[in-house]
Each structure stands twice: as C-alpha cells, then as structure tokens.
N, C-alpha and C positions, 0 to 999 in steps of 0.2 A: 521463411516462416509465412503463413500464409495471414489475411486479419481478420479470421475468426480465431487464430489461437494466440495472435498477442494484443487484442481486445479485448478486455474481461466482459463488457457487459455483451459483448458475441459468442464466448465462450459454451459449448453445447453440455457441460457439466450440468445437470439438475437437481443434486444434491449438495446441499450449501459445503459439509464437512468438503466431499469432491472435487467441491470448483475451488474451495478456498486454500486446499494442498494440492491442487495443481498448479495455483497462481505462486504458491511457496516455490514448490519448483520451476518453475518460470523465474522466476524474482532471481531463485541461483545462476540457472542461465545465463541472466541479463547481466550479473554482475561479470559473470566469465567472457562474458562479451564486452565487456567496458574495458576489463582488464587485458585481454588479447587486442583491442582495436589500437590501430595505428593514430597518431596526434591528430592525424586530421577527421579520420573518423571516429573517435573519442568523444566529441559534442555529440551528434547526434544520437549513440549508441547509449551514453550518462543520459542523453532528455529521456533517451524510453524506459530507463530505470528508474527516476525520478516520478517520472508520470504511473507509471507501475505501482510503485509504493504509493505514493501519493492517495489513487484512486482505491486501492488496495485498504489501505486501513482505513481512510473516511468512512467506507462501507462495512467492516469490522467495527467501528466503532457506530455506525449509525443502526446498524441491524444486527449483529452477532454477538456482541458484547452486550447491550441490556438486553437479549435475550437469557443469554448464561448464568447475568446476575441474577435473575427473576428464578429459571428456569434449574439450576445446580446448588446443588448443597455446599457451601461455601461460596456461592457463584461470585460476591461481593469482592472476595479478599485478591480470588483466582483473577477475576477480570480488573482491581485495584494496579494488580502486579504489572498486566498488561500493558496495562495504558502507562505506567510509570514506563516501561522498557519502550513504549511507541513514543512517548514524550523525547526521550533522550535521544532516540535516533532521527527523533524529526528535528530536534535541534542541529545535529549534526548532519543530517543532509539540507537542511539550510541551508548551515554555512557553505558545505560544499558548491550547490548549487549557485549561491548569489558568488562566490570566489569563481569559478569555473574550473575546467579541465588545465586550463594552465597553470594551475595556480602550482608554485614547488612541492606544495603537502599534500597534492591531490591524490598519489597511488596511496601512499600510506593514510590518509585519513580514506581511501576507501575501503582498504585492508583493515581497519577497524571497523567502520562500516558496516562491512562483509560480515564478519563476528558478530557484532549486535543483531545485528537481523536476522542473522540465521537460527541464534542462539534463542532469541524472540521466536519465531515462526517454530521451532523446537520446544519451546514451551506450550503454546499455542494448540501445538498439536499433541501434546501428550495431558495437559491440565485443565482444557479448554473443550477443545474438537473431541476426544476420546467421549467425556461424558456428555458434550451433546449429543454424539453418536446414541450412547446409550440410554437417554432420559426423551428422545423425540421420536415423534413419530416420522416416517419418511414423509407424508404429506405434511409437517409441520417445516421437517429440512427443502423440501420443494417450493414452501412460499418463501421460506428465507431467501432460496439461491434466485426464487424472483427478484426480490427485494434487495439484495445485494448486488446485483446485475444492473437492476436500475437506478440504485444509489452511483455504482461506479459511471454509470453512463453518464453524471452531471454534478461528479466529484471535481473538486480542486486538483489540479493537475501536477502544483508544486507542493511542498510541505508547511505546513501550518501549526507549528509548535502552539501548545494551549489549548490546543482548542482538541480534547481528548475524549470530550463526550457527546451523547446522541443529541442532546438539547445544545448545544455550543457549534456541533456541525449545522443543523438544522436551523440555528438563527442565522450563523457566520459564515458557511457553507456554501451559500449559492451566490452571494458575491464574491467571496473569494475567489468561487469558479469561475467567475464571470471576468475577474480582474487575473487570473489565471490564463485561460484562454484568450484575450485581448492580450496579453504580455508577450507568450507564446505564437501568435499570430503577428506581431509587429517583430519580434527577435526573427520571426522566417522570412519576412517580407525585407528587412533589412539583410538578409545572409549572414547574421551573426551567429559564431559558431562557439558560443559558451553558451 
C-alpha cells in the first residue's frame, strides 16, 4: 500500500461522505490484515489498526458528528447512538491494545472487535452519511473532508474511551496526542512488539 492511501489526512478523497467510507473500507482491510498476519508480524499490523480507528473517529467525532447533530432531523438521537457504539469499542480496543497481540483473548476479542465496528461503520453509513449526503451541499461536504483530514493529522493515535465529543477532543485531544505519539515513539525506539 502506498502512504497516501493508508494516511487518512493524505488521502485524495474530497468529499467528507467518500473519504469517510473509504477509510470504513480500509479499517476492514486492516482487520483482515491483523487477522492473516503471522505472531511476529501481528504487532505491527494491530498498531496500524489501532491508529486507523483511533484517528478515524476523533475526527468523526470532532467534525462530522456536531455537524449531523446541528445539520439532520433527528440529527441528536442518530449521532447519540453513535457515540454510544464508538464508546464501547473504544473501551475494548483499549484493552486490547494495553494487553497486546499476546495476550490468549486477543483473536477472539478481535473477532468481536471486528463485529462492533463494522456493525458501527454500517450504521454510520446508512443513518448518518446517507442524509448528510442528502441535507449538504458538496462545497459544505469539501470543507468537512478539509477538516477531517486535518483533525486526523493531529488525532490521538490510540483509543480514548470518554472522551466522545467535539468539545472533550478539543480540550483532551492534543495532549493525548502528544502523550500518544511520544508512547508510540519510545515502544519503536525500544523494538517493542505489542
């Protein structure tokens, strides 16, 4: 793969719904990747899933979601639901992550994983994405996918259970980042492979 297409804030999509159901697709990818890779290459292939999601919803949650709320007719209940479903699987890719690839539960807790997220990102897309599609202008969906490009470029890299909203990323958000990528940066510098 090349890292314009598994960088989201490089990603050449210009319309927020586009970028953000391709990165759905991607996200499946990644898992099929986690799931086929061998013990040794299983750490590294879980960090790019991990960081995927991670950046993935901070930016859903910091731009696309209080748009929908503002912006669609139920938009409150629709993106209530969301963030419940983004809540629970950030709890559980937590744990995954601080436990590691070795851990004995790690296929099966990513095989439920798998199911939450997909099952999310299918909601997403059919309660969410559908009537942005329909309620925006295309120049409304082009600043978004600015703006969600640049959210992901200086999102938290790991999962951050709680913190589900745009005002919560936006206080907690950039140190997390900060304490993200300095984490991230010393587990590589050591060769550690969870």
């Amino acid at each position: 793969m090349t890292k314009r297409r598994t960088v989201p804030e490089l990603m050449e999509e210009n319309d927020v719904i586009d970028l953000l159901i391709h990165q759905h697709n991607m996200i499946k990818d990644l898992f099929d990747e986690v799931e086929r890779a061998s013990m040794s290459e299983r750490p590294e292939a879980f960090r790019r899933l991990v960081r995927m999601l991670a950046v993935h919803e901070t930016a859903e949650e910091e731009i696309v979601h209080p748009y929908a709320r503002r912006k669609l007719e139920g938009g409150k209940e629709i993106v209530d639901d969301r963030l419940t479903e983004e809540n629970e699987a950030k709890q559980m890719l937590e744990h995954m992550d601080e436990s590691g690839v070795n851990d004995p539960e790690f296929m099966s807790n990513l095989a439920h994983l798998r199911t939450s997220v997909l099952a999310h990102a299918q909601n997403e897309e059919r309660y969410e994405f559908a009537q942005l599609r329909e309620h925006t202008s295309e120049a409304e969906r082009r600043t978004m996918a600015a703006a969600v490009k640049a959210a992901e470029a200086i999102a938290p890299t790991h999962p951050h259970p709680g913190v589900e909203s745009a005002t919560k990323n936006v206080l907690l958000g950039t140190p997390a980042a900060i304490m993200d990528r300095v984490r991230d940066g010393i587990r590589r510098a050591r060769g550690d492979k969870s």
